[in-house]
C-alpha positions as CSV (number, residue, x, y, z in Angstrom):
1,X,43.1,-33.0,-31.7
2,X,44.4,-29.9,-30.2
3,X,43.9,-28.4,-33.7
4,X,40.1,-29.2,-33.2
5,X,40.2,-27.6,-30.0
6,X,41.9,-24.4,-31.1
7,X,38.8,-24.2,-33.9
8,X,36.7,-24.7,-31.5
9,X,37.8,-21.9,-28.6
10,X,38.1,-19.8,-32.0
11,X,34.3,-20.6,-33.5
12,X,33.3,-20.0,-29.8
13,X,35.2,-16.6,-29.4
14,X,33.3,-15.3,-32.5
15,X,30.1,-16.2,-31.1
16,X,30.9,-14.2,-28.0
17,X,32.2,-11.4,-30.2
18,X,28.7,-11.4,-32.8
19,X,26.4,-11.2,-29.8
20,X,28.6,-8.6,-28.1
21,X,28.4,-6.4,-31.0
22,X,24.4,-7.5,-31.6
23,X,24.0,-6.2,-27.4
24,X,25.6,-3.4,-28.2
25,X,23.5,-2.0,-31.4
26,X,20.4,-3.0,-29.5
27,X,21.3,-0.5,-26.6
28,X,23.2,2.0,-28.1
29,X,20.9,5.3,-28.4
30,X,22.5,8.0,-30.7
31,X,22.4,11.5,-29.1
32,X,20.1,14.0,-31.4
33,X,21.6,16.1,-33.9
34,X,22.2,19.6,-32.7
35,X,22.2,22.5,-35.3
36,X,23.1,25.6,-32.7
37,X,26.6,25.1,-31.0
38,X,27.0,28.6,-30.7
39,X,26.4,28.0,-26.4
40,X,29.4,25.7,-26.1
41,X,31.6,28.3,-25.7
42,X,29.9,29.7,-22.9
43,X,31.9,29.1,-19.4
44,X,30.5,28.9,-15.7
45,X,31.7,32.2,-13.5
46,X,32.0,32.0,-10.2
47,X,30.5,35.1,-8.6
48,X,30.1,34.5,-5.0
49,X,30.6,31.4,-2.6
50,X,28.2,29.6,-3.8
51,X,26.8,31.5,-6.3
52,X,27.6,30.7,-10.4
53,X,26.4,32.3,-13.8
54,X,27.0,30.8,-17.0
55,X,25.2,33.3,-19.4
56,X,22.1,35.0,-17.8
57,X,21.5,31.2,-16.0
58,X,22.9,30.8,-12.1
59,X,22.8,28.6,-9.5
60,X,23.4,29.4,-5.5
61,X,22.8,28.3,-2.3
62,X,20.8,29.6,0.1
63,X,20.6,30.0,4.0
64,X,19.2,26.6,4.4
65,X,21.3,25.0,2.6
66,X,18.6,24.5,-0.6
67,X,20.0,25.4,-3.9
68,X,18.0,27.6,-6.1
69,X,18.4,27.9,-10.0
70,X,17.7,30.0,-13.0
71,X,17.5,28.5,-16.5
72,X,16.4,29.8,-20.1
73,X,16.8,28.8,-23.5
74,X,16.1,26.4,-26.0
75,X,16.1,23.2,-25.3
76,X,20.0,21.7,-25.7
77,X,21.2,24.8,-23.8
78,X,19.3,24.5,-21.2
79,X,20.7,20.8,-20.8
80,X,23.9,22.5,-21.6
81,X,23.8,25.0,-19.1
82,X,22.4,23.4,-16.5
83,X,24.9,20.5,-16.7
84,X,28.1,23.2,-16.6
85,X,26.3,24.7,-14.0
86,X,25.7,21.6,-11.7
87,X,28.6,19.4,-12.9
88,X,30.1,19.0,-9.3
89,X,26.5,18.4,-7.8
90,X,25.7,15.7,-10.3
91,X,29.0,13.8,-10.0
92,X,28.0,13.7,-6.5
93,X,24.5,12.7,-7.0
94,X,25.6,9.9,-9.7
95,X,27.8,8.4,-7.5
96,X,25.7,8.1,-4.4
97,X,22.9,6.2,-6.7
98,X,26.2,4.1,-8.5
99,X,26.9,3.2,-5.0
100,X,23.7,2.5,-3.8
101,X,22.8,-0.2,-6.9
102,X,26.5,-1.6,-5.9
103,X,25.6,-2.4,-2.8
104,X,21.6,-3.5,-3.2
105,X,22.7,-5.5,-6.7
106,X,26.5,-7.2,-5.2
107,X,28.5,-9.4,-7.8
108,X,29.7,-8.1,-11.2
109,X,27.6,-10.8,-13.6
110,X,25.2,-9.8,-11.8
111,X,24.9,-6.3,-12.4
112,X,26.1,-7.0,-16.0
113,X,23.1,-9.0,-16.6
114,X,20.9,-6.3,-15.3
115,X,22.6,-3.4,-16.6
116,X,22.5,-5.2,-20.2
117,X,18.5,-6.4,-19.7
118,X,17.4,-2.6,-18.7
119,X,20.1,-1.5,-21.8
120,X,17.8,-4.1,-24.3
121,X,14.4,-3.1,-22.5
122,X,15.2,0.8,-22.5
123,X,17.1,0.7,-26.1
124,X,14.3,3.1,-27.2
125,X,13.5,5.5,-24.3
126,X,14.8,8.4,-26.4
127,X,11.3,8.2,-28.8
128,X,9.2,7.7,-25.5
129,X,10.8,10.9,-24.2
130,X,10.8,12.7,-27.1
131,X,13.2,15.4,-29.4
132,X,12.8,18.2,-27.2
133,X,13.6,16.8,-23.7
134,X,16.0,14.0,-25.4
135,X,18.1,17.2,-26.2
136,X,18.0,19.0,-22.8
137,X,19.5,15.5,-21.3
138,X,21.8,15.6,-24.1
139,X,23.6,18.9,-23.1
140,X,23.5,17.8,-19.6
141,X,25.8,15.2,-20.3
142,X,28.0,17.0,-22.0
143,X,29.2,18.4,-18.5
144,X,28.7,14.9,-16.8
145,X,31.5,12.4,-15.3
146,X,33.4,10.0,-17.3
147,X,34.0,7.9,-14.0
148,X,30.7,5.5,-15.2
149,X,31.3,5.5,-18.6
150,X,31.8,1.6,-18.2
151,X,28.3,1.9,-17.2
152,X,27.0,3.5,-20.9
153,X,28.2,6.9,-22.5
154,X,26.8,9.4,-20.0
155,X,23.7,10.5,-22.2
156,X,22.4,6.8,-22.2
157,X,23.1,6.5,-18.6
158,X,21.0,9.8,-17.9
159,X,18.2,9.1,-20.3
160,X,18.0,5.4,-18.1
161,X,18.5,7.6,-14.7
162,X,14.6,9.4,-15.4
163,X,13.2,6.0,-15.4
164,X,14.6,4.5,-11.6
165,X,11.9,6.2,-10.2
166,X,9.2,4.1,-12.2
167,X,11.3,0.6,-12.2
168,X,11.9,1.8,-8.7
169,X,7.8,1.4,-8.2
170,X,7.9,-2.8,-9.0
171,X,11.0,-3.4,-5.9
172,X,8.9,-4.6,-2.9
173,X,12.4,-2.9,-0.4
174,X,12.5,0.5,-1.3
175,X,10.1,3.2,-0.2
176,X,8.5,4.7,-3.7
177,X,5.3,4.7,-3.2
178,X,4.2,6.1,0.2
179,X,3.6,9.4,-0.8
180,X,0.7,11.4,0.5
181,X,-0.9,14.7,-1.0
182,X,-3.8,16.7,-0.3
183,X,-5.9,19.9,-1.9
184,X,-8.0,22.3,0.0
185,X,-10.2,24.9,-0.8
186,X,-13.6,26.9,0.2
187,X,-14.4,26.1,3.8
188,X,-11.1,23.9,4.7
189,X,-9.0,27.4,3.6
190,X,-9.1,30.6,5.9
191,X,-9.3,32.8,2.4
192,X,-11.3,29.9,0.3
193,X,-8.4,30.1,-2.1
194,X,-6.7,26.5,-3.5
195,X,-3.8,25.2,-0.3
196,X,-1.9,22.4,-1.9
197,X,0.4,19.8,0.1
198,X,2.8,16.9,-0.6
199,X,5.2,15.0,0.6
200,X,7.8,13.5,-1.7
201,X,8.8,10.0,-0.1
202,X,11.8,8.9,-2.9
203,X,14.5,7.3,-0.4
204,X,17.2,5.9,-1.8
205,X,19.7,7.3,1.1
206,X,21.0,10.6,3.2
207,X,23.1,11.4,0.8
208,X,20.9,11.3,-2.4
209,X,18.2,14.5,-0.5
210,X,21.4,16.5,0.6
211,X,21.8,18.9,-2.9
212,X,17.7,19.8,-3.3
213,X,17.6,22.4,-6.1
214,X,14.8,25.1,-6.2
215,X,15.1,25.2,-10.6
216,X,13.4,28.0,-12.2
217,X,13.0,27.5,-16.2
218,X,12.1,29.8,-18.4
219,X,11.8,27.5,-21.7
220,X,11.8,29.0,-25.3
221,X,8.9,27.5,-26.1
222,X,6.2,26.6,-23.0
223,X,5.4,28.4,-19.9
224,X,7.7,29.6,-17.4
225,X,7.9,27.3,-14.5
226,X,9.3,26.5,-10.9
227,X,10.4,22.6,-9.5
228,X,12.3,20.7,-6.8
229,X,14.5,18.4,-8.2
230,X,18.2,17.3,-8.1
231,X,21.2,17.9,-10.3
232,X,20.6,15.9,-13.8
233,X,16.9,15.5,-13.5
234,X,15.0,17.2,-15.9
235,X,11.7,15.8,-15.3
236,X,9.4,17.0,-13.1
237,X,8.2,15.4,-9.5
238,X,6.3,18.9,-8.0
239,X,6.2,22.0,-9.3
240,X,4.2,25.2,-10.3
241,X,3.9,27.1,-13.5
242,X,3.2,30.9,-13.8
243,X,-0.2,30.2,-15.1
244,X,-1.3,28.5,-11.9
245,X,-1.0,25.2,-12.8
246,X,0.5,22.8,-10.0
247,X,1.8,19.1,-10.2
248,X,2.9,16.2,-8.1
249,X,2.8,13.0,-8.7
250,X,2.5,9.8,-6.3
251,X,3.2,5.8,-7.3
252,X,0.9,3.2,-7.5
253,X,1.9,-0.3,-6.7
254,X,2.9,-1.6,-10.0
255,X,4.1,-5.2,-11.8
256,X,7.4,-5.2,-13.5
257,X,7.1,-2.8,-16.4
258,X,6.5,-4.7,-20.2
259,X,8.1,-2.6,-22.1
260,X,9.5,1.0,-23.0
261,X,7.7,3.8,-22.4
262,X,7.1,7.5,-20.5
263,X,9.1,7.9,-17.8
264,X,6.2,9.5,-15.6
265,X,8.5,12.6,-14.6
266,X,8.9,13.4,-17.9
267,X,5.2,13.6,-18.7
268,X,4.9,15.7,-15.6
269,X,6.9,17.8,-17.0
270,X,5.3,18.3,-20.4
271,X,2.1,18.8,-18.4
272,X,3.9,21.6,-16.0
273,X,5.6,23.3,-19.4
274,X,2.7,23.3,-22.1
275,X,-0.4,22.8,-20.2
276,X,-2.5,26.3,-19.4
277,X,-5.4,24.5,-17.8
278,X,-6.9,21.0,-16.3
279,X,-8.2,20.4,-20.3
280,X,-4.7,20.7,-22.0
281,X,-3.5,18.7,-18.7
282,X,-5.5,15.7,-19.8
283,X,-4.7,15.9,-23.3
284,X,-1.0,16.0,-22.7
285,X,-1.9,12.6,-20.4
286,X,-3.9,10.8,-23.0
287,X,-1.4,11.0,-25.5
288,X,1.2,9.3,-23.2
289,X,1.7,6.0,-22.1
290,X,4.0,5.1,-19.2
291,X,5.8,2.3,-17.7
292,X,3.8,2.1,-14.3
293,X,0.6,3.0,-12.1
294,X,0.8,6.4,-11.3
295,X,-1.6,9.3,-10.0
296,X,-0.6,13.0,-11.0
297,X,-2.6,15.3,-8.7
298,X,-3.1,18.6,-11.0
299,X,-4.6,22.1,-9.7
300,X,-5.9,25.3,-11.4
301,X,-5.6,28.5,-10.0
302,X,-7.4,30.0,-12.7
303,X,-10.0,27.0,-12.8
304,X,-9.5,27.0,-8.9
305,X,-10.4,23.1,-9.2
306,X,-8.1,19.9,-8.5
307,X,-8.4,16.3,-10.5
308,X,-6.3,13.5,-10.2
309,X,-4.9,12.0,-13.5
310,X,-5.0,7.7,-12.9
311,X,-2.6,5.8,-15.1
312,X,-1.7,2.4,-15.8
313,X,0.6,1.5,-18.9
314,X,-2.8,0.6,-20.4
315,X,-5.6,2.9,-19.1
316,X,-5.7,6.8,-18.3
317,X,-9.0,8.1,-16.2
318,X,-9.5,11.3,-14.2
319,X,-10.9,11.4,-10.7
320,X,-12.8,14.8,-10.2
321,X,-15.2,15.2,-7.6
322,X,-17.1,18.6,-6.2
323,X,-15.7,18.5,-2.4
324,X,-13.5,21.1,-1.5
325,X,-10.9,18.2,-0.4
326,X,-8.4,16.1,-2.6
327,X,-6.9,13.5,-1.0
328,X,-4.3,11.7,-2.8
329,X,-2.4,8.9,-1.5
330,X,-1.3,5.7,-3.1
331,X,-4.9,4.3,-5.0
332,X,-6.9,4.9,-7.6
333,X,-10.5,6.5,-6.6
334,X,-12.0,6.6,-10.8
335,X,-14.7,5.0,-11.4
336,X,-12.8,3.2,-14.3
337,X,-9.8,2.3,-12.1
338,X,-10.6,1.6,-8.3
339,X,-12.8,-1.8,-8.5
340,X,-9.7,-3.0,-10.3
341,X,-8.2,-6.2,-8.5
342,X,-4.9,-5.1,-8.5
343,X,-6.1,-1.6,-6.6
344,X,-8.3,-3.7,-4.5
345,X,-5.4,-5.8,-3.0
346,X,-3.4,-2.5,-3.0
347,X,-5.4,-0.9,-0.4
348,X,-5.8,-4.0,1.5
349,X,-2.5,-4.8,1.5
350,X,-0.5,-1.5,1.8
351,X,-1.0,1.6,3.9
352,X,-2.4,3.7,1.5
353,X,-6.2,3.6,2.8
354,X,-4.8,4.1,6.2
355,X,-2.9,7.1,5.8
356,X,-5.8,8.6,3.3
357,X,-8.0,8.7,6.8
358,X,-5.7,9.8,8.5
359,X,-5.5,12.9,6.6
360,X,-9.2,12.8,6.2
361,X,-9.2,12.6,10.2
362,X,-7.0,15.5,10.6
363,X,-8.6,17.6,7.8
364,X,-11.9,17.8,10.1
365,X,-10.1,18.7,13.3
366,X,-7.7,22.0,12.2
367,X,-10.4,23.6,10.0
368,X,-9.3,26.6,8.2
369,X,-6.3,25.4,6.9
370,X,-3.4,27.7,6.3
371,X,-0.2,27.2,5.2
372,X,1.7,26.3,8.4
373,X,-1.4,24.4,9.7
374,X,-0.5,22.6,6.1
375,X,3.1,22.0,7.4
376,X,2.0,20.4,10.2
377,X,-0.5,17.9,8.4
378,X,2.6,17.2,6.1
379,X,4.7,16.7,9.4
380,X,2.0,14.7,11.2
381,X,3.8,11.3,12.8
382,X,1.5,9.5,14.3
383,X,-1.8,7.3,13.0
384,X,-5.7,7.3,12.9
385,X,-6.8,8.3,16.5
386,X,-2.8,9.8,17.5
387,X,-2.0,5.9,17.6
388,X,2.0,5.7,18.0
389,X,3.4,4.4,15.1
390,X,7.1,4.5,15.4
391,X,9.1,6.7,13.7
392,X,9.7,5.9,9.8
393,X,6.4,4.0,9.8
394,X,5.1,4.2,6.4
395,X,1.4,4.5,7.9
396,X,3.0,8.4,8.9
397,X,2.0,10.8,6.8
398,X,5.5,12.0,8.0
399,X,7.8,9.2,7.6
400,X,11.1,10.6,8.0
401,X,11.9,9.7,4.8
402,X,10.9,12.9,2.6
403,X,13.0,14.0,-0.1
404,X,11.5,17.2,-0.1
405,X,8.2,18.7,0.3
406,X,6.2,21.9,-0.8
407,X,3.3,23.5,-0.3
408,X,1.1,25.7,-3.1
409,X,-0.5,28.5,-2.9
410,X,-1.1,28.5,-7.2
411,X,-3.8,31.5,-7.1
412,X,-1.2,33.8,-5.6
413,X,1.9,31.8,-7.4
414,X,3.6,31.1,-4.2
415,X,5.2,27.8,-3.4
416,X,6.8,26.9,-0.1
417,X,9.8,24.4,0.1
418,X,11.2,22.2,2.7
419,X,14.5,22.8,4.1
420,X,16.7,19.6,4.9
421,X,16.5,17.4,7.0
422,X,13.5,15.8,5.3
423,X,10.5,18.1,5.6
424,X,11.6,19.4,9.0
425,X,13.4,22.5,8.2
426,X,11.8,25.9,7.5
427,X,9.3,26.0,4.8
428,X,11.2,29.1,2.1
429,X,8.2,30.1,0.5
430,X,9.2,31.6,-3.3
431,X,6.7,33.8,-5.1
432,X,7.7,32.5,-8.2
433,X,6.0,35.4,-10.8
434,X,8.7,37.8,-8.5
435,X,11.6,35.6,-8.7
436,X,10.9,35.4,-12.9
437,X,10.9,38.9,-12.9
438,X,13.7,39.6,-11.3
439,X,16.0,36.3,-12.7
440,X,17.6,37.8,-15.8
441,X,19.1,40.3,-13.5
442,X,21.7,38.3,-13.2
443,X,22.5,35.7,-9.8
444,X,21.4,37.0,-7.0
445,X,23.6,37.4,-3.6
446,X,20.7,37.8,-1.4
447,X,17.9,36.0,-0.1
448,X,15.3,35.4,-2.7
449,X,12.4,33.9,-1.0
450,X,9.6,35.7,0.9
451,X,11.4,35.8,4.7
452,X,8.0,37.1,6.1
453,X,6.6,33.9,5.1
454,X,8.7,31.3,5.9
455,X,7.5,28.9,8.2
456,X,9.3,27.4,11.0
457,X,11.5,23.8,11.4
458,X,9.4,21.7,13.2
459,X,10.3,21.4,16.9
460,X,11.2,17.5,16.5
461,X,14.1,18.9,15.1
462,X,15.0,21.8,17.0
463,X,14.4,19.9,20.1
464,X,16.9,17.6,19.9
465,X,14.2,14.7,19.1
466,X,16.0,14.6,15.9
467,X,19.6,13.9,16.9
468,X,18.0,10.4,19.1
469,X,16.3,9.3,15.5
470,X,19.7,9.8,13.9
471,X,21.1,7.7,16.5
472,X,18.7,5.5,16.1
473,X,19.0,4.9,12.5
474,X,23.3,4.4,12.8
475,X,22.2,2.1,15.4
476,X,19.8,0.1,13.5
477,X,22.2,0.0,10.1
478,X,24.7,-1.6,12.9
479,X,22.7,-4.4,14.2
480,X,21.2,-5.5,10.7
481,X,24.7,-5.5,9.3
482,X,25.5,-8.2,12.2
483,X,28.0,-5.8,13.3
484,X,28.1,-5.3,17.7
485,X,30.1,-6.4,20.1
486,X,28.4,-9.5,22.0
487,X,29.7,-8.7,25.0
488,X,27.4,-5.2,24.8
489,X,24.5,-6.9,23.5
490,X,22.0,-6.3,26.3
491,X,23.0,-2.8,26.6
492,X,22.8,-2.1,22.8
493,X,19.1,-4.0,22.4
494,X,17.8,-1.6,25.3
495,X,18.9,1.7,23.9
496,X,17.7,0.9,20.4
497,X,14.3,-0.1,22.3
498,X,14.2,3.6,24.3
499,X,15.3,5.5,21.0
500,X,12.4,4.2,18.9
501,X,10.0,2.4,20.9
502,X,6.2,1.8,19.2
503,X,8.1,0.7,15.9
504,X,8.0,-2.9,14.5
505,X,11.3,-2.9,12.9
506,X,12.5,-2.3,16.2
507,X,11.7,-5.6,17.2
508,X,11.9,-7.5,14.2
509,X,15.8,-6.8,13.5
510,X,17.0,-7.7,16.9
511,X,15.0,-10.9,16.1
512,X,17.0,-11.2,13.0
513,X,20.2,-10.8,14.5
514,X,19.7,-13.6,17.0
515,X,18.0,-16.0,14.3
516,X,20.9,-15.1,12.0
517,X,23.3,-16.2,14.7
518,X,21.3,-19.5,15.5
519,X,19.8,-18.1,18.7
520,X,16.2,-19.3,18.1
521,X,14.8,-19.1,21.1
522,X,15.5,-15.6,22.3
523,X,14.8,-14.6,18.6
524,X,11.0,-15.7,19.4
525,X,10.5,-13.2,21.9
526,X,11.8,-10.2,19.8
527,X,9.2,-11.3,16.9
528,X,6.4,-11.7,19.2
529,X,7.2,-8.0,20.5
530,X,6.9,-6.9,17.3
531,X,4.2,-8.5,16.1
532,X,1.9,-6.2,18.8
533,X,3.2,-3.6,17.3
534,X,1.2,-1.3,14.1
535,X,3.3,-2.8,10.9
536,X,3.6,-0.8,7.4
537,X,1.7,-3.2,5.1
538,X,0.4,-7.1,5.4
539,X,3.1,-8.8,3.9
540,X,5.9,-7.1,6.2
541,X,3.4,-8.7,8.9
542,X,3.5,-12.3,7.3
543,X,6.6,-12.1,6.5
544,X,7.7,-11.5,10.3
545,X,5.2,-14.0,11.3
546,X,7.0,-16.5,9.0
547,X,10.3,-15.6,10.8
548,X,8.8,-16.8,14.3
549,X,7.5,-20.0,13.2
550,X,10.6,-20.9,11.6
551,X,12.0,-20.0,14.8
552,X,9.3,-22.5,16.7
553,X,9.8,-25.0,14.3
554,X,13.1,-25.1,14.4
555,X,13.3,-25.5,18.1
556,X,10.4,-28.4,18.3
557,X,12.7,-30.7,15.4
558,X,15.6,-30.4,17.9
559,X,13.8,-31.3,21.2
């Protein structure tokens, strides 16, 4: 008998050890062949505090904190020199999102499971991303971690990495999609030229917007171009190029992805590199498909005309109108793609239509725009009619939640930049044909961007408004992690109530805490509050409505 059982645990360990190595072949993506190695020698020099060179490429960081960058080359030493010359930012940036997916996806099968299924689902992202930017991400990971190599070899982990933001899109908890952007010309512009705004609303936490790079690539083969991005990202999210094309792109409310495809970043990016005008734009779309809904808003200076580019993983239309307004939020408005169910519910459901007036509403009261009449639309925190939303309401076109934002001014190839925190710091405005002019001089020591144009931090944050939303948010994190002293209960429930008084969540996570701890009957008041209050979408509505009538229920069965 126990010889039967030691075939058996033996049989059994093969299996285990076949479908390891099957798992394994059907994720493992083989890093392209690279013919030039003649860059690997080249080192990172330190040149300043904060300033770095590694060939004619540098990196520094400016007087607000913003890091700006200069990269040329082909494509694998671009990846290579970028990575050697952001290895200590992207260590830091990897490990706040490793942490982050720790902590939303707790338990190690867990994670396993997942980690394996997006492994077997993304086994063939290199193809979908193609030769060229495969080997830019290649020669960044040459300079990456090893720390997560449990994870995947660090260029698997970085090819996966440029497709959170479009999985990111199908999580109902995280705040993708509630980006807003708008494009003026003609009467809405004091000189009629194109003024382009966006807001950038990727949270993941604090710590994933604190290193914002300014990049500025210079590609072998392409146009020159500008972008905001983050250490290890590649692909684009806003940016300019020196022939006046501009791109940002905004999420659509999406189902779980069915398969492989286009990380929507990366196709930005091929758009911002290769595209000279609106027609190559579309062309570059067409050919693509991608994982989710998304909406790329695309400008001309040269054309002096803005389209929106709709995409599903199935269907690709272009919303171009005559107005001298754009206004893109989080819907599709083609003829092709906007009686669609899916968008119908979207606006319905979502706050999409709702912030989409209320740019519409403060379009028509601030005519002409200029630039830091711009900043404050993008800055703008309360509703339709000034209604008080709360602070971090997604119904804001300001949610306090902004990874970055920019302004575009593409007929005179200037592009303005928020300054941390959020979109509250100055605006640096970088005339981007000057700074490629100038950027094989070597790193630069001095202030790059046009000072006489910068525009102001917004008073919120000089005022000290700020500091009482930061207290706010500890404060909050504190009380949904079940974590204050009972004793100071009445005292904690009022301050959070003064600090941030108009929004829902407010209300709702005090009435949490108490229904967590069993206290159903106080928990009913704290949900009613917050039910008068201006919610983000329908279902955060039900779903708080659904919290008080367990809470009445539950009281009437014990009477």
């Amino acid at each position: 008998m126990p010889v039967l059982i030691l075939k058996i645990l033996l049989f059994l360990i093969e299996i285990v050890i076949v479908i390891a190595i099957l798992i394994i072949s059907l994720i493992t993506i083989l890093p392209p062949k690279i013919k030039n190695k003649k860059m690997l020698n080249r080192l990172r020099k330190t040149v300043g505090n904060n300033a770095f060179v590694c060939g004619k490429c540098w990196l520094r960081k400016n007087r607000n904190n913003l890091f700006e960058m200069y990269i040329e080359g082909d494509a694998y030493e671009r990846g290579l020199v970028a990575g050697r010359l952001t290895k200590e930012l992207f260590s830091f940036q990897e490990e706040v999102f490793i942490n982050y997916l720790k902590k939303k996806i707790p338990g190690g099968i867990k994670r396993f499971i997942i980690k394996t299924g997006i492994g077997i689902y993304n086994r063939k992202i290199n193809k979908h991303i193609g030769d060229e930017f495969s080997k830019e991400i290649y020669g960044i990971s040459k300079s990456a971690s090893r720390k997560y190599s449990y994870i995947a070899p660090a260029y698997m982990r970085i090819m996966n990495y440029h497709a959170a933001h479009d999985i990111g899109h199908t999580l109902q908890d995280i705040n993708y999609v509630g980006c807003t952007s708008v494009s003026l010309k003609g009467k809405f512009t004091f000189d009629n030229n194109l003024l382009i705004g966006r807001n950038f609303d990727f949270y993941v936490n604090d710590d994933f917007c604190r290193n914002k790079i300014v990049a500025f690539y210079r590609p072998s083969t392409g146009h020159p171009f500008a972008m905001v991005t983050w250490a290890g990202m590649i692909g684009v999210i806003s940016g300019m190029n020196l022939k006046g094309i501009t791109i940002t792109i905004n999420g659509v409310k999406s189902d779980i992805p069915k398969h492989s495809a286009t990380p929507v970043s990366i196709l930005a990016r091929e758009i911002l590199q290769y595209a000279g005008n609106l027609k190559e734009a579309k062309e570059i779309a067409q050919k693509r498909s991608i994982f989710v809904s998304e909406l790329l808003m695309v400008s001309s200076a040269d054309e002096k005309r803005t389209i929106i580019i709709e995409k599903t993983p199935e269907k690709t239309d272009v919303y171009e109108n005559d107005a001298e307004s754009v206004i893109c939020t989080n819907h599709f408005q083609g003829d092709i793609l906007k009686n669609e169910h899916f968008n119908i519910t979207n606006i319905k459901e979502s706050s999409t239509m709702y912030r989409y007036n209320r740019v519409n509403e403060l379009l028509n009261k601030n005519l002409p725009f200029t630039a830091e009449k711009m900043a404050e639309l993008l800055r703008e925190k309360k509703g339709v009619g000034n209604a008080e939303l709360g602070l971090s309401n997604e119904k804001a076109i300001n949610q306090l939640k902004a990874h970055h934002s920019v302004i575009f001014i593409p007929e005179k190839l200037i592009m303005y930049v928020s300054a941390s925190p959020y979109n509250l710091g100055e605006y640096m405005a970088y005339n981007i044909n000057n700074i490629f002019t100038n950027a094989t001089n070597g790193c630069p020591l001095k202030d790059i961007d046009d000072i006489n144009l910068t525009i102001a931090a917004d008073n919120f944050l000089v005022s000290g408004e700020f500091k009482k939303y930061e207290e706010y948010k500890k404060m909050l994190e504190t009380l949904q992690t079940n974590n204050i002293y009972s004793n100071k209960e009445d005292d904690f429930f009022n301050t959070l109530c003064q600090l941030n008084p108009e929004y829902y969540l407010t209300y709702s996570s005090v009435g949490n805490y108490l229904r967590n701890n069993k206290r159903y009957k106080e928990a009913i008041s704290w949900y009613s509050k917050s039910l008068c209050k201006e919610f983000h979408n329908i279902n955060e509505y039900k779903k708080i409505k659904k919290e008080l009538d367990y809470c009445n229920n539950h009281i009437r069965a014990n009477a």
